[in-house]
N, C-alpha and C positions, 0 to 999 in steps of 0.2 A: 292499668291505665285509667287516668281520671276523663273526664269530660275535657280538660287540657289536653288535648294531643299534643304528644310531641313530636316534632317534624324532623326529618332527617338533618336538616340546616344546621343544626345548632340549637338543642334543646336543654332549659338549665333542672334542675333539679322540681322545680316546683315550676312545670308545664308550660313554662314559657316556651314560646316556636321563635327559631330564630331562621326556621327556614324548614319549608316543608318537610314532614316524614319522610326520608328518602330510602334507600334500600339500604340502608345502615345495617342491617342484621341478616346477614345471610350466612350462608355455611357450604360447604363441600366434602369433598372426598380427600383420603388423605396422597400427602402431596409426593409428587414422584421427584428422584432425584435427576433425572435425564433429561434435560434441556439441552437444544443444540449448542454446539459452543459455537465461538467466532469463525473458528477453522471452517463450520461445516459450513458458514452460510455462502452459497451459492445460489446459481438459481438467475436468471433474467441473462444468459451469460455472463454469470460471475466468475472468474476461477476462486482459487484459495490461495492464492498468492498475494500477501499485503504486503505495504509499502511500509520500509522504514518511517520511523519517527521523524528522521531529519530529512525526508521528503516530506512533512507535512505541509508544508509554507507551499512546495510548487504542486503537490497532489492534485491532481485534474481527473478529468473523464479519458480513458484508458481508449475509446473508443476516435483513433484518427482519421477517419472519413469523411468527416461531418462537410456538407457542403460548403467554398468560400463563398466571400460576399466580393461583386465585382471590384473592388477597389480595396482588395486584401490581395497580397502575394504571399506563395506559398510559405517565405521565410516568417514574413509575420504572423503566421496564420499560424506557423511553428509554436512561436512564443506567445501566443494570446495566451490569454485565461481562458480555460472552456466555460460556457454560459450553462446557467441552472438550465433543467425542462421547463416552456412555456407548459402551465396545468391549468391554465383558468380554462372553464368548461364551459361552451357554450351552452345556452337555456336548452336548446334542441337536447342534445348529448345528454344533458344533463336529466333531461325528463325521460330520457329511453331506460327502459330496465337497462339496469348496472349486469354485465355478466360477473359469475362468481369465479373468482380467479386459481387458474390451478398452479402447484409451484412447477417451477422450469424445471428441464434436467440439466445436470452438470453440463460446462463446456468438455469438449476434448482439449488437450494438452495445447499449448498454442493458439486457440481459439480466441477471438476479440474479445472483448469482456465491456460493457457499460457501464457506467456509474463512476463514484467516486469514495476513494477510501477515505476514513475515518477513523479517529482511537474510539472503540465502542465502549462507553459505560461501564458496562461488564466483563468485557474482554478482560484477560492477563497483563500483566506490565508488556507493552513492546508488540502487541498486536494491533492489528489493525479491522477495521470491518469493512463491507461494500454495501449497501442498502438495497437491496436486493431482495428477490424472493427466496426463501429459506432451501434446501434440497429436499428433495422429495422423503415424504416421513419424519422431518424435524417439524419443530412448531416456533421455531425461528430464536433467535439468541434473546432468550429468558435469562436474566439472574439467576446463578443457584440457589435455591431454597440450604438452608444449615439443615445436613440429616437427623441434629437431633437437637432440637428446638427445647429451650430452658424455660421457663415461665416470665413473666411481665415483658418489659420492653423488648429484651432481647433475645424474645422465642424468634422474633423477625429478622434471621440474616440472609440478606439473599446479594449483598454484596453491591448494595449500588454503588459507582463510583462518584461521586459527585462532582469529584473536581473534572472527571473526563465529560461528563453532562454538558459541564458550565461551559469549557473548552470547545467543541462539538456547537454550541450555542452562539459562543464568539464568535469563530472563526469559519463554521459555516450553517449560516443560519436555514441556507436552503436544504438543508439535510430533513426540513423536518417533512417539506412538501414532496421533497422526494422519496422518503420513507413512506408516507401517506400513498405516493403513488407508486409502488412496489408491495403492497401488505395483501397478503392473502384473504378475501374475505369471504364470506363464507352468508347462504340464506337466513331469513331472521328465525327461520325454523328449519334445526338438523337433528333428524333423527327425532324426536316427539316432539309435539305441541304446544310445549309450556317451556316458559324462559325461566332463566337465576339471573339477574344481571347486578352489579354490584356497583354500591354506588359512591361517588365521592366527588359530590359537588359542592360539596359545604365551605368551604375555605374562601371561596369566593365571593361570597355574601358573608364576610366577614364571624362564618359560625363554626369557631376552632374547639369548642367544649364536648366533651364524652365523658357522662356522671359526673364524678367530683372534679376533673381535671380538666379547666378551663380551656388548657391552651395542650390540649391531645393531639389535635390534627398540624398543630404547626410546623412541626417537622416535618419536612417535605421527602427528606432521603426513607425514613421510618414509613410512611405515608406509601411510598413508590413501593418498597418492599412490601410493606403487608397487601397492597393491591396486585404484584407482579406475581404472591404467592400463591392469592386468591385464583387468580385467572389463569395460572397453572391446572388446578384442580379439576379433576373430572366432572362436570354435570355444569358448569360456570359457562354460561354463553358470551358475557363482555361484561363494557364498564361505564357507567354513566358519571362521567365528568366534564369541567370547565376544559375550556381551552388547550392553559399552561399544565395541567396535568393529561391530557392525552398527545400532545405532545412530549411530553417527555415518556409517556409508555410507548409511542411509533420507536424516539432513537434505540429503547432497551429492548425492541422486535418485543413485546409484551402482547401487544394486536395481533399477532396474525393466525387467522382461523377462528376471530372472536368480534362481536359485535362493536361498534363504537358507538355510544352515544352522545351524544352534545348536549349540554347544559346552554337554556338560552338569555333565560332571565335571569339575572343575578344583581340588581339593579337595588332589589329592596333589602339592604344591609341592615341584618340583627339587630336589635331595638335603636334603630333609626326611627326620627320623627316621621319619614316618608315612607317607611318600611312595604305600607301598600299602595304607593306609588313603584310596583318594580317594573322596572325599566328592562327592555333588550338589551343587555349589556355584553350576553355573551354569545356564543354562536349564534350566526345567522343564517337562514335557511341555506342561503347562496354557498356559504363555507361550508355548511355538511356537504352541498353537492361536489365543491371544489377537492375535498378531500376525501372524496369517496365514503364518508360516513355514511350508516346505516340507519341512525333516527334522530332526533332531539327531543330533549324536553322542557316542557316550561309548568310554571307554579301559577296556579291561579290560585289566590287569598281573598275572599271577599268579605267585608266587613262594610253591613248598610251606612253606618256612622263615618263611615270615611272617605271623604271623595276621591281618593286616590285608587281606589277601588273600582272604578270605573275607566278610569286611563288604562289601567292594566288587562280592565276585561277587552278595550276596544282595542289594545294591540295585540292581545294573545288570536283573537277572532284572527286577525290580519296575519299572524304567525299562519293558523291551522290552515287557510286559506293557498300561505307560500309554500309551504311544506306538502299540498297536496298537489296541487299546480307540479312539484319534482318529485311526484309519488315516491314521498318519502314519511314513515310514518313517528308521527308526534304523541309523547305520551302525556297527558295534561294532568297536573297534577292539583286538582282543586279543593279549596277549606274554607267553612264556614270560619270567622275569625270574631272575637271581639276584644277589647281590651277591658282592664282591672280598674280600680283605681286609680291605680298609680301608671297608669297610661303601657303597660306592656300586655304585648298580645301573647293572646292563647288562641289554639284550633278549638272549634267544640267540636265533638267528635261523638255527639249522640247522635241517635239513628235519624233523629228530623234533618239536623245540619248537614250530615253525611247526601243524605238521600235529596236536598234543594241543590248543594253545588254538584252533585253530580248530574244533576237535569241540566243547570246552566249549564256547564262543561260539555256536556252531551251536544248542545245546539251551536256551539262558537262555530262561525265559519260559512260559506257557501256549501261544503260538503263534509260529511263527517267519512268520507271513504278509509279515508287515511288516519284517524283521529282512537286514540287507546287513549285509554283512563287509566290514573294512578291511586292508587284508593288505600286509605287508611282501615284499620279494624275498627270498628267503632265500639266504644265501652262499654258496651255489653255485646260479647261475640256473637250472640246467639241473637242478634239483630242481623247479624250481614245476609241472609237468605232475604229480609225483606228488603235492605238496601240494595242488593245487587241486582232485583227486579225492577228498577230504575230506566238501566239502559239496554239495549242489547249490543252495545259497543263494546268490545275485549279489553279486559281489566288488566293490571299488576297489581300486587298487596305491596302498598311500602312498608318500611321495617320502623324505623326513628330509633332514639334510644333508649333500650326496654326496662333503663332505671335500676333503685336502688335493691339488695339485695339477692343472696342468693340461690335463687329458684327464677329471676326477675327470666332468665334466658329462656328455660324452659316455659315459662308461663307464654312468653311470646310463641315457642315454635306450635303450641299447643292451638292457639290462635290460629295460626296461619294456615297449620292441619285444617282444620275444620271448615275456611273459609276458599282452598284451594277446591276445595269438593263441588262447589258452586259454578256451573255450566260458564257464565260468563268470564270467569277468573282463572287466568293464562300463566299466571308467574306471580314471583317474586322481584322485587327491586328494593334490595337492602345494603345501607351501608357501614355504619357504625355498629350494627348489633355484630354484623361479622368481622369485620375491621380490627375490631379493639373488644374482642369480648371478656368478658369479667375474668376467667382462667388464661387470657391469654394466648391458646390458641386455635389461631385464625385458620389453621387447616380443618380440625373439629370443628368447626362452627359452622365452614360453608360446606363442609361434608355432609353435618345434619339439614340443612336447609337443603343442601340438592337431593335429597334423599326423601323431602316431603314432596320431589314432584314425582 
């Protein structure tokens, strides 16, 4: 690593940040082939009984009790269309601890059942799914992982279906809030102390590059798979992404029993002239709490020379502020930045630059209750014992992308070894290093990184 850090977002070969180091580089345990399938999901009174295909058009909520309204009779009330769940969450509700959900047990044989089927992603030609909590001992309808994974693009088949995605999307868009309000979740700490969370918010700030290959992340089906395989693996606690990607991991039951993070800012697009002008563009506090997410994060980039640098600090404060008001905890992800020449920014990521945004970062907000830091290695490792004594705020090491050659992986896990050791420093938050690693695979990679906690 140079003095350029590269930042999770979108980093080119020669240290450009197209968007913070993010947890690009993580690893795990290897991957099991047992996911529950379509049949098993039950749960919330589900049965296993799915609706043909050419009931898709009339498919409703199974549950016929629902109360009329005075000026409905019973005949009409037959043939309505059943209404999504109201989910908007009041501020009250929303601020009380979240309980951690446990999965239902099966219905008996004839038992009502709630919800509404769907063709799941994953599923087999001709099934259906119910959005539901998973049965007791699944981890809810994952993609299969391929038992035996080939090297480059296509070590990753886990079978997304795409076109059943898009369909599911069409035709019921409320599928996705209702999955959201069905998903098992789970405390931000199970079973020890230290996180793996894995990250993929890049695409949204326009930063699709991994080493030589510009346009890596642009496949979104490819994308889904290596992230549904990641979050399979043992020691993996969730996934730090935009929006349109953790929606589409609720429809593939990818969430459940796993951490969700929100991406919030996404606003300062990849060598854009305004790049630190970033803007909220993506989750908002209010929508973690509507969705029952578990945290958000946002990127603070500071560069004195640029006033857009300031927009961004005064609404990140206002972020940590929203976010602690729904004790809900925000990981900040701050960079000294300055630009080249030729006008493209770089992190510097020496121990001075490291150790000033982590002070700002540390004080953004009315309260730091609620407030984690997302921290780069700085370029020389054997700095981070002095930068970590900064704050006593709990950290994550982000990952970014660990570059050319072949040792570049190892040289990263070696790092993060040594800076994991450090009182303050809680985890890992890596995307692209485990994602797309140099061999391709993505089971290896975050096997090793959950193996340094």
């Amino acid at each position: 690593m140079t003095g350029d850090g590269m930042t999770d977002d979108g980093m080119t070969d020669d240290g450009v940040t197209g968007d913070v180091a993010s947890d690009d580089d993580m690893t795990g345990d290897g991957v099991t082939g047992d996911f529950a399938s379509d049949d098993d999901m039950t749960g919330d009174g589900v049965t296993g009984d799915f609706a043909s295909d050419e009931d898709l058009a009339t498919a409703g909520s199974a549950a016929s009790n629902l109360p009329l309204g005075p000026d409905t009779d019973t005949a009409q009330s037959e043939a309505a269309p059943p209404q999504p769940p109201h989910l908007e969450v009041p501020y009250a509700e929303a601020a009380a601890p979240r309980p951690h959900l446990r999965p239902a047990h099966e219905p008996e044989d004839g038992a009502a059942v709630t919800g509404r089927p769907y063709d799941h992603p994953s599923a087999p030609p001709g099934h259906r799914s119910w959005y539901a909590e998973p049965a007791p001992g699944s981890r809810g309808a994952r993609p299969r992982p391929h038992p035996h994974p080939s090297p480059g693009a296509a070590s990753v088949d886990v079978d997304v279906d795409v076109d059943r995605l898009v369909r599911i999307r069409a035709h019921h868009p409320e599928a996705v809030a209702e999955a959201a309000s069905r998903r098992r979740t789970r405390p931000l700490f199970q079973g020890r102390d230290r996180l793996l969370i894995v990250a993929a918010d890049h695409p949204a700030r326009g930063a699709l590059a991994v080493g030589d290959r510009p346009y890596a992340m642009a496949n979104r089906a490819d994308l889904l798979g290596r992230l549904c395989l990641a979050l399979s693996r043992p020691g993996v606690d969730g996934v730090l992404a935009s929006a349109d990607i953790l929606d589409d991991l609720l429809l593939l039951g990818a969430l459940e029993d796993r951490l969700a993070v929100g991406s919030m800012n996404r606003g300062g697009l990849a060598g854009a002239a305004f790049e630190l002008d970033d803007r909220f563009t993506g989750h908002r506090p209010q929508d973690l709490a509507r969705l029952g997410f578990d945290a958000g994060k946002l990127l603070l980039r500071i560069d004195p020379d640029d006033p857009g640098s300031l927009t961004t600090l005064h609404s990140a404060a206002r972020a940590v502020d929203e976010m602690a008001a729904l004790r809900l905890p925000v990981f900040v992800e701050p960079f000294h930045c300055r630009r080249d020449s030729r006008g493209r920014l770089h992190n510097d990521l020496s121990a001075e630059a490291v150790i000033t945004s982590l002070a700002v970062a540390s004080g953004l907000g009315g309260t730091s209750a609620y407030t984690w830091l997302k921290v780069p290695v700085t370029e020389h490792p054997d700095d981070m014992a002095r930068v970590m004594e900064t704050t006593t705020l709990p950290a994550v090491l982000l990952g970014g992308d660990p570059g050319p050659g072949p040792d570049a992986q190892d040289l990263a896990y070696e790092k993060w070894r040594g800076a994991l050791r450090l009182p303050t420093v809680r985890g890992l938050v890596v995307g692209r290093s485990l994602l797309y690693p140099p061999d391709g695979d993505v089971a290896g990679a975050v096997d090793t990184a959950a193996g340094l906690l």
